[in-house]
C-alpha positions as CSV (number, residue, x, y, z in Angstrom):
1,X,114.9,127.2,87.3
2,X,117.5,129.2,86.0
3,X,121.7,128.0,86.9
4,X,123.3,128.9,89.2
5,X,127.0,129.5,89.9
6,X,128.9,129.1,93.6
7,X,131.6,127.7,94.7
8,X,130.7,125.1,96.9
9,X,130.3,122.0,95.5
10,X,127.7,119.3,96.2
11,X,127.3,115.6,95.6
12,X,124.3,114.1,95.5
13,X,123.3,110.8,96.2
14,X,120.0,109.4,95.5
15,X,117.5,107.0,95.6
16,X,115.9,105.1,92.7
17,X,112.9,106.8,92.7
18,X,114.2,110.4,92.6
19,X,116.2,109.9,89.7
20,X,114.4,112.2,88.0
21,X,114.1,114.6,90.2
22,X,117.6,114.4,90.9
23,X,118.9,115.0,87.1
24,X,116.4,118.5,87.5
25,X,118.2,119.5,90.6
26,X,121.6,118.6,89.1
27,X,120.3,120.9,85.5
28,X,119.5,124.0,87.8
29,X,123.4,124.0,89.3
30,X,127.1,123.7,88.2
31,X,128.0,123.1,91.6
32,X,125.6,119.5,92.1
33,X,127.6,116.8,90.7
34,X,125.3,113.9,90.5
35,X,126.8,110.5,92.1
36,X,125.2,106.8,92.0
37,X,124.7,103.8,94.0
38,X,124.1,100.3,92.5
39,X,120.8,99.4,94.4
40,X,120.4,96.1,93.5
41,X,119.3,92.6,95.8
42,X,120.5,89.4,96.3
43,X,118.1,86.2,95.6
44,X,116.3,86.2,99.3
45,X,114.8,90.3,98.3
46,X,117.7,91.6,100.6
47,X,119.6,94.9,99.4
48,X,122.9,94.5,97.9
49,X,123.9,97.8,97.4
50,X,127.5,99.3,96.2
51,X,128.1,103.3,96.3
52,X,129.5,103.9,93.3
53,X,133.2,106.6,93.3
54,X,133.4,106.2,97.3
55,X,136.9,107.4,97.3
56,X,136.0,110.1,95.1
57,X,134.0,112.0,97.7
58,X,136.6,111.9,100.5
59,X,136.4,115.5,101.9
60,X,133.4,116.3,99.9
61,X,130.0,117.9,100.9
62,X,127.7,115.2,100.1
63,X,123.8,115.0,100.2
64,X,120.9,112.4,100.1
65,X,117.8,112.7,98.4
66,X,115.5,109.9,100.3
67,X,111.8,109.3,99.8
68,X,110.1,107.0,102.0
69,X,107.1,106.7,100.3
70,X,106.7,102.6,101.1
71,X,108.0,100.4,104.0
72,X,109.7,98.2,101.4
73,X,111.8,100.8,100.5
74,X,113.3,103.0,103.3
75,X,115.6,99.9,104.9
76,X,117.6,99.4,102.0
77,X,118.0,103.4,102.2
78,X,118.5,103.7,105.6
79,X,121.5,101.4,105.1
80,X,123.1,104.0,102.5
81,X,122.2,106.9,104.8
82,X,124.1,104.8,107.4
83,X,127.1,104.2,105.6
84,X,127.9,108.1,103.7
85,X,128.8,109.9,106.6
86,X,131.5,107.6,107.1
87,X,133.2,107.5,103.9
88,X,135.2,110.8,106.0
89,X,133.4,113.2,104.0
90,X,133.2,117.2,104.9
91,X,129.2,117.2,105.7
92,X,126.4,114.9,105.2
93,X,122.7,116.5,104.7
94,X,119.9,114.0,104.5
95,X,116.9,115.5,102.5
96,X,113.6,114.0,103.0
97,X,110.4,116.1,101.5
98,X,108.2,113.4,102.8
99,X,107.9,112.7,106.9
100,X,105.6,109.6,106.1
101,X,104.7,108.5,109.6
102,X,103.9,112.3,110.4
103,X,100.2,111.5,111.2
104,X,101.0,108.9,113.4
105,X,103.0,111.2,116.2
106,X,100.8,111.1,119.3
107,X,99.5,108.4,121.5
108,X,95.7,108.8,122.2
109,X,94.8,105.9,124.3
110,X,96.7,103.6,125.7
111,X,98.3,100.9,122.8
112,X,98.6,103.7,120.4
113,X,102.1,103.3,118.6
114,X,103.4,106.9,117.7
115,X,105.8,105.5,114.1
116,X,107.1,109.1,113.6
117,X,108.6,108.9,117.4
118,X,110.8,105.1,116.1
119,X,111.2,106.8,112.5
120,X,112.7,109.7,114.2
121,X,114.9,107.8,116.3
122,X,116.4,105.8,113.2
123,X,117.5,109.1,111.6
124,X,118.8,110.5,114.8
125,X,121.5,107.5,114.9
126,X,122.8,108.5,111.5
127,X,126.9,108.7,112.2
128,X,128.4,112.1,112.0
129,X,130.4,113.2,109.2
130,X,134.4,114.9,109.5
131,X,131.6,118.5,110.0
132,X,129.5,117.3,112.6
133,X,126.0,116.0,112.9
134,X,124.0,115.7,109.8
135,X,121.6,117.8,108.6
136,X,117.8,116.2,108.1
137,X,115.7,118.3,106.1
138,X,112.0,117.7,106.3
139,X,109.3,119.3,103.9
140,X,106.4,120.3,105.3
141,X,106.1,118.1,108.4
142,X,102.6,117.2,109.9
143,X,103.4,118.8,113.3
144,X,106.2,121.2,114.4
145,X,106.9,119.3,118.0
146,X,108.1,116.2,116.2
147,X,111.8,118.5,116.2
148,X,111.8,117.3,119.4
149,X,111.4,113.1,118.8
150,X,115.2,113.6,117.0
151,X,118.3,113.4,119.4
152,X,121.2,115.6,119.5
153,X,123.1,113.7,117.0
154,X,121.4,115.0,113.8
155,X,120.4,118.7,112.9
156,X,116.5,118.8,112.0
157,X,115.4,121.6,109.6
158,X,111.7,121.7,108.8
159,X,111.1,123.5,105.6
160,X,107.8,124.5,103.4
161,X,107.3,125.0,100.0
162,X,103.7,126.4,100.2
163,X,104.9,130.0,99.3
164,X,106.5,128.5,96.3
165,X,103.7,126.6,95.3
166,X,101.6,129.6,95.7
167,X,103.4,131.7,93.6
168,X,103.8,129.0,91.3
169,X,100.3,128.9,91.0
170,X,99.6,132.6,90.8
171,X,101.4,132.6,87.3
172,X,99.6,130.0,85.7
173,X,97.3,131.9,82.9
174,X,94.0,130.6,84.7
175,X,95.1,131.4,88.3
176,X,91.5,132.7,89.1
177,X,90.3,129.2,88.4
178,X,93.3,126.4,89.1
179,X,93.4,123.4,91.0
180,X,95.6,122.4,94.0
181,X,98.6,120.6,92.2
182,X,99.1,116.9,92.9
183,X,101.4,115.7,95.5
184,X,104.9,114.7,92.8
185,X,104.7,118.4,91.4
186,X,104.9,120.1,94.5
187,X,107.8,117.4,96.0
188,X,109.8,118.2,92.8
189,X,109.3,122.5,93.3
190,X,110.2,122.3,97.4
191,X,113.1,119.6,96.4
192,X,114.6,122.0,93.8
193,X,114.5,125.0,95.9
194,X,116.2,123.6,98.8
195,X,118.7,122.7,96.5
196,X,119.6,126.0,95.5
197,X,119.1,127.5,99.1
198,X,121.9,124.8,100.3
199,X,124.5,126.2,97.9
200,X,124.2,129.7,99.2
């Protein structure tokens, strides 16, 4: 991805197992300054977690790159989610290319649990930042009505990055005969796209 230079400035937060895909995002733009948070635990498995420079990004835009591919995972992340908007930054946007409850959205008979209506309603009671509601950015989400599971405090924006991964594809020197990429590559090509959209 070649760089890119703007003027607005971004930092990103994210979680342990983004790291990675965070440093690529970070390569492809001056304006992402990468930021960390100390996810560590204390003896009983429960998150102790420190956000590293929180002074630093008073007044700043700031982002989140989540991925709640496990249960075990997404409370300890929910908790940073919680707590950025209200370090009196300039906007929060929440980035998640993975809805992982997104099959589970509809009740069917009666004892059915629909898990992305509560998931949705987790994110929708992120605080608002100094700009407003934050911005949740969904990748390819299982159904378009779930929009409507999140209240009005949060903005949800459901992106795709098929047409990128198509033309992805269509370049590759056996594009007559090539496989469906596996599900990391195509997270890493919608997550580094959105990226450079959001600096526009």
């Amino acid at each position: 991805v070649p760089r890119h230079k703007v003027k607005k400035q971004i930092n990103l937060f994210y979680c342990a197992e983004c790291e990675e895909l965070a440093l690529k995002v970070a390569a492809a733009s001056d304006a992402i300054q990468l930021q960390s948070i100390n996810w560590r635990n204390f003896p009983d498995g429960f998150p102790n977690l420190f956000i590293n420079n929180a002074h630093d990004i008073r007044g700043q835009h700031v982002a989140f790159l989540a991925s709640f591919s496990s249960p075990a995972i997404i409370f300890e992340q929910i908790s940073v989610i919680f707590a950025l908007p209200k370090l009196f930054i300039a906007s929060f946007t929440l980035v998640l290319p993975f809805f992982p409850t997104g099959t589970f959205e509809r009740v069917e008979e009666e004892g059915d649990v629909a898990t992305a209506f509560t998931l949705a309603r987790i994110l929708s009671m992120i605080p608002k930042s100094r700009g407003g509601p934050t911005s949740v950015v969904i990748y390819d989400i299982h159904a378009l009505q779930e929009r409507f599971y999140f209240g009005d405090d949060v903005l949800p924006c459901f992106e795709t990055g098929i047409p990128l991964l198509l033309q992805r594809l269509s370049q590759l020197p056996d594009a007559d005969n090539v496989q469906p990429q596996p599900f990391p590559a195509n997270f890493q090509l919608c997550c580094e796209s959105f990226f450079l959209l959001l600096l526009v």
